[in-house]
C-alpha positions as CSV (number, residue, x, y, z in Angstrom):
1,X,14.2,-78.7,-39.2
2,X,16.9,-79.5,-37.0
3,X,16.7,-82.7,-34.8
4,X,17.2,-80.5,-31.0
5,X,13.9,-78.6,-32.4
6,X,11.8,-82.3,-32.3
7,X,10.9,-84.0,-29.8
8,X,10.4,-87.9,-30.5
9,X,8.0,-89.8,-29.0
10,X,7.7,-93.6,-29.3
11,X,8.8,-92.9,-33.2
12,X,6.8,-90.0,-33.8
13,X,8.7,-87.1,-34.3
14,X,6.7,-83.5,-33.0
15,X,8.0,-80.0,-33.9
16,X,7.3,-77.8,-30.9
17,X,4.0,-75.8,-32.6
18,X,2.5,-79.3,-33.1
19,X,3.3,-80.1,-29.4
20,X,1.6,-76.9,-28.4
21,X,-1.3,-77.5,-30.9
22,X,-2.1,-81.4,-29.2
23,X,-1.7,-80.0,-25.6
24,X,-4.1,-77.0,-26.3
25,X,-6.4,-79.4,-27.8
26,X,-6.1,-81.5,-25.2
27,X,-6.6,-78.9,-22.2
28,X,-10.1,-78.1,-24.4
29,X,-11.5,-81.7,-24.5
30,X,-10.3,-82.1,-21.0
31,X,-12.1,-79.0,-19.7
32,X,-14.8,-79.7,-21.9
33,X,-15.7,-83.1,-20.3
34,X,-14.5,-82.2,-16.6
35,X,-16.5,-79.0,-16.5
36,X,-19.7,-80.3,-15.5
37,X,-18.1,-82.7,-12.7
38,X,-16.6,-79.5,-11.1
39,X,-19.6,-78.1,-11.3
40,X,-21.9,-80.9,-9.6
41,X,-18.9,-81.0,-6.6
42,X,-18.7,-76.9,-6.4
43,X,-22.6,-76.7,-5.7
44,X,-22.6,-80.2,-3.5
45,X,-20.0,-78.7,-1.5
46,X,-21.3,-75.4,-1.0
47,X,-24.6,-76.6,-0.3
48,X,-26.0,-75.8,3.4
49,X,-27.7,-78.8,4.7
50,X,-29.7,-77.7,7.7
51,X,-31.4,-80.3,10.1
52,X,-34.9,-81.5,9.5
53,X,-35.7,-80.2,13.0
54,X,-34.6,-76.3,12.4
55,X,-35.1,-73.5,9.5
56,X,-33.1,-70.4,9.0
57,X,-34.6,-67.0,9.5
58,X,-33.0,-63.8,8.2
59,X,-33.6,-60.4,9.4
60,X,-31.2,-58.5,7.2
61,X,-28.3,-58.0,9.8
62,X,-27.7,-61.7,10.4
63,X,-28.9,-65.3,10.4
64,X,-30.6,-67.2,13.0
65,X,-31.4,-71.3,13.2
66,X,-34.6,-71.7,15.1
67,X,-35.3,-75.1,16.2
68,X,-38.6,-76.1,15.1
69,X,-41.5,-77.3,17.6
70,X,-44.5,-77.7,15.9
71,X,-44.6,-80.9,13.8
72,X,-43.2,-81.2,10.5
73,X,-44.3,-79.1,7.6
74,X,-46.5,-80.4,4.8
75,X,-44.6,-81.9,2.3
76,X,-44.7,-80.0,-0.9
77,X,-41.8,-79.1,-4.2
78,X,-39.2,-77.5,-2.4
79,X,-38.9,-74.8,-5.1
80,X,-40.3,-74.5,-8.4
81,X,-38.3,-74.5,-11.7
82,X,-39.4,-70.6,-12.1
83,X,-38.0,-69.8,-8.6
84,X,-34.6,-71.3,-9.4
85,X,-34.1,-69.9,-13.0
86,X,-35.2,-66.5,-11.0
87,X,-32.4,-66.9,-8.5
88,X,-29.1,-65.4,-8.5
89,X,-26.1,-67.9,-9.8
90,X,-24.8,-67.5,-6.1
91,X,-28.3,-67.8,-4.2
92,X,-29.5,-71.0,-6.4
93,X,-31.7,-73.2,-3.9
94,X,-29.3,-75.8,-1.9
95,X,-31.3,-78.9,-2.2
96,X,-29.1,-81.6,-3.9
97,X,-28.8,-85.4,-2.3
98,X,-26.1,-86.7,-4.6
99,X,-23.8,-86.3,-7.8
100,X,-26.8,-87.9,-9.5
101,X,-29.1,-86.3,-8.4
102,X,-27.2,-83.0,-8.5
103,X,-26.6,-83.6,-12.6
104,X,-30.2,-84.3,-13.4
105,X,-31.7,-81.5,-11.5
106,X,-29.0,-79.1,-12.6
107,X,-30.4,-79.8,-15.7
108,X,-33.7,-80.1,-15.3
109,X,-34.4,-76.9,-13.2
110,X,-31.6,-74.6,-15.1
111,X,-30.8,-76.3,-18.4
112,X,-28.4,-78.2,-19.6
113,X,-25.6,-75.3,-20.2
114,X,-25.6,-74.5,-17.1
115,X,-23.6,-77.8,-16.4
116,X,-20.8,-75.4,-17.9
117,X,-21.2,-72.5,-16.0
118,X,-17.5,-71.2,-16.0
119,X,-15.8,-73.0,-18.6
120,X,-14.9,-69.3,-20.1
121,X,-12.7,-68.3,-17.2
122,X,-11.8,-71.9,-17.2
123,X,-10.2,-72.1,-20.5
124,X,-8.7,-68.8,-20.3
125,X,-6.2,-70.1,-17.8
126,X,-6.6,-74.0,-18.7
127,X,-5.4,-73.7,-22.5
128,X,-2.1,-71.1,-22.2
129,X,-0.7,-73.2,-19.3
130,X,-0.9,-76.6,-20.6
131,X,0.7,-75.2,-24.1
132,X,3.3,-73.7,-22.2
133,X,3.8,-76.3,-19.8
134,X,3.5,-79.5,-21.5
135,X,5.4,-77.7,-24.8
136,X,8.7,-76.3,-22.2
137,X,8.6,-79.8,-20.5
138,X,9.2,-81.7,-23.8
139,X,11.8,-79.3,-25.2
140,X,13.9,-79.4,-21.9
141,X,13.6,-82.6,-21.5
142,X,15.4,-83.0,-25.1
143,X,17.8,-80.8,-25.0
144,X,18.8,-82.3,-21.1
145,X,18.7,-85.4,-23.0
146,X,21.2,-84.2,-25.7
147,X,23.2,-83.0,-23.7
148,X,23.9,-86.0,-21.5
149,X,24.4,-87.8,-24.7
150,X,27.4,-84.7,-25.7
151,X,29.1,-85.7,-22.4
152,X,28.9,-89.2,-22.3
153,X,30.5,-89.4,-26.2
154,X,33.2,-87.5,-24.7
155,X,33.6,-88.2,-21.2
156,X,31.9,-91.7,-21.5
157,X,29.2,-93.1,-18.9
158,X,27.5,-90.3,-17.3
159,X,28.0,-92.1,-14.2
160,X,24.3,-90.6,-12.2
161,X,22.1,-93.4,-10.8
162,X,18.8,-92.8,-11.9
163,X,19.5,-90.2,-14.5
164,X,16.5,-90.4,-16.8
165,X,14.5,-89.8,-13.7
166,X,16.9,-86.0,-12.8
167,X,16.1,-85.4,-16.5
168,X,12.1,-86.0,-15.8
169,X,12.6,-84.1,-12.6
170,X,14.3,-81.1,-13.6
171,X,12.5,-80.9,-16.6
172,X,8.8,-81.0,-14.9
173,X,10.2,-78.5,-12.5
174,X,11.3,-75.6,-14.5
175,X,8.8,-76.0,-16.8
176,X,5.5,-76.0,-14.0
177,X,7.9,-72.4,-12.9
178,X,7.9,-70.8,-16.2
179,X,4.5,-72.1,-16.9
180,X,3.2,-70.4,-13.9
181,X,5.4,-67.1,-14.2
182,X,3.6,-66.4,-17.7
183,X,0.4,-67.4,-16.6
184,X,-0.5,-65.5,-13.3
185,X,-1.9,-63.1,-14.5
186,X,-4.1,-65.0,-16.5
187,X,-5.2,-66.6,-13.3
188,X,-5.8,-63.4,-11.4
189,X,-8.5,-62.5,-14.5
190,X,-9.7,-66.5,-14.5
191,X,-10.5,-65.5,-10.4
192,X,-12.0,-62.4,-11.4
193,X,-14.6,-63.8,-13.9
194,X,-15.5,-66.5,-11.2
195,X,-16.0,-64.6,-8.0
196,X,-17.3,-61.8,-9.0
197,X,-19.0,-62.9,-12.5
198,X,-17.3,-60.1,-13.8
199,X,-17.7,-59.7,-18.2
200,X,-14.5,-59.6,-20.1
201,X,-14.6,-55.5,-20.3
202,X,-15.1,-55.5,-16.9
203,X,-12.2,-57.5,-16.2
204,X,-10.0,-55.0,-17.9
205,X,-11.4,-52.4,-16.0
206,X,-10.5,-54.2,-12.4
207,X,-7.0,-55.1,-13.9
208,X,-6.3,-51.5,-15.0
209,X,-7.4,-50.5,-11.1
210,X,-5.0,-53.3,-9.7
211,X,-2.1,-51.7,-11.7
212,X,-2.5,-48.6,-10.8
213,X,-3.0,-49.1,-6.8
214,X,-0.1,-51.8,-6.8
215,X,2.0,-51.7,-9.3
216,X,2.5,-54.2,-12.2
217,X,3.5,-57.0,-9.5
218,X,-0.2,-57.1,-8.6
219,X,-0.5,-58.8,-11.5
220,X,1.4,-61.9,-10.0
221,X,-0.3,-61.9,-6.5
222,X,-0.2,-65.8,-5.0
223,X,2.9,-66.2,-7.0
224,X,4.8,-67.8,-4.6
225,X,2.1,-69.7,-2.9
226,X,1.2,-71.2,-6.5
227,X,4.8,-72.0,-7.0
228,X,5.5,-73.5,-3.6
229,X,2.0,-75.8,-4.3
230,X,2.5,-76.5,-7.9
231,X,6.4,-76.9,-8.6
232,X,7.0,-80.0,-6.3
233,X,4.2,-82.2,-7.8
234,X,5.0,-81.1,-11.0
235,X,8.8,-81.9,-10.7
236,X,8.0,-85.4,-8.8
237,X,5.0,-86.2,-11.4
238,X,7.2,-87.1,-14.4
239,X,10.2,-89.6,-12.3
240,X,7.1,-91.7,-10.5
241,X,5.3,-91.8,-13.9
């Protein structure tokens, strides 16, 4: 194989499938560990934490908060591990008084898989972009790198302050646009499966609607807010590393 097609790293020479074999595997262990964090901050952060002093009171066309005069209540389980299982995945009781405390009941009241709840839609868009990403940032970076050595054996010096740091820049850059060209429409379905806890059929179904009402560029809505938010870190990530 010829040297442009490896990238070497510390003396360890990677063809670009291994590269996009260590970063998928990577994005997997990564998403496998981080899953149950994001899930413990999701449901903290949704949580509604009403005051000790009120209770909410539905009557089917809106919600009311009704301050509450009478002593407090007697203190009993909030809900029982049949109520919660019962529950919708979006109605779950609200009750959590930590990260701690979130993790053991989590997986006391629901089980312990439900610490992963999403890591399917999660791994559908986590796995393709880091490949891409991480695989197109390597190669560029190379072949940048070659090329400044072309010109500087024929023109000398490459006389750029900081150059190693353009190539780092430009590199992250184009690769975080490319990444995210190929892969927004993998995040549209990823979005899918999450708000609406839509099955994979389902999801084809939706997409197959999208099309058809706007066009094939539905597929890529949010593109340029995900570049505008993603392409600047990306680019300055690499230099300040």
């Amino acid at each position: 194989m010829s040297r442009d097609k490896l990238s070497t790293v510390e003396g360890i020479t990677l063809s670009p499938h291994q590269q996009m074999m260590s970063s998928g595997a990577g994005a997997l262990l990564v998403s496998l560990f981080m899953t149950p964090l994001d899930v413990v901050k999701i449901r903290l952060q949704t949580q509604d934490r009403l005051s000790r002093k009120c209770f909410l009171y539905s009557n089917g066309i809106m919600d009311h908060i009704c301050p509450r005069t009478n002593g407090d209540p007697p203190i009993r389980a909030l809900h029982t591990a049949e109520e919660i299982c019962n529950c919708k995945w979006y109605n779950r009781p609200k009750y959590f008084n930590g990260t701690l405390d979130a993790f053991v009941k989590i997986a006391k009241t629901e089980g312990i898989p439900s610490l992963w709840s999403g890591l399917s839609p999660t791994l559908v868009l986590a796995i393709p972009t880091t490949m891409i990403y991480f695989t197109t940032y390597e190669q560029l970076k190379g072949r940048l790198h070659n090329a400044k050595s072309k010109y500087e054996s024929i023109h000398g010096d490459f006389n750029v302050s900081n150059s190693d740091a353009l190539i780092s820049l430009s590199a992250g850059g184009f690769a975080r646009v490319w990444a995210v060209t190929l892969v927004s429409p993998l995040e549209l379905i990823r979005t899918k499966m999450q708000s609406q806890r839509m099955a994979f059929y389902q999801v084809k179904t939706c997409i197959r609607d999208l099309v058809k009402t706007r066009g094939i560029q539905g597929l890529w809505s949010g593109y340029t807010a995900t570049i505008l938010r993603d392409v600047p870190f990306s680019a300055l990530y690499w230099p300040l590393y």
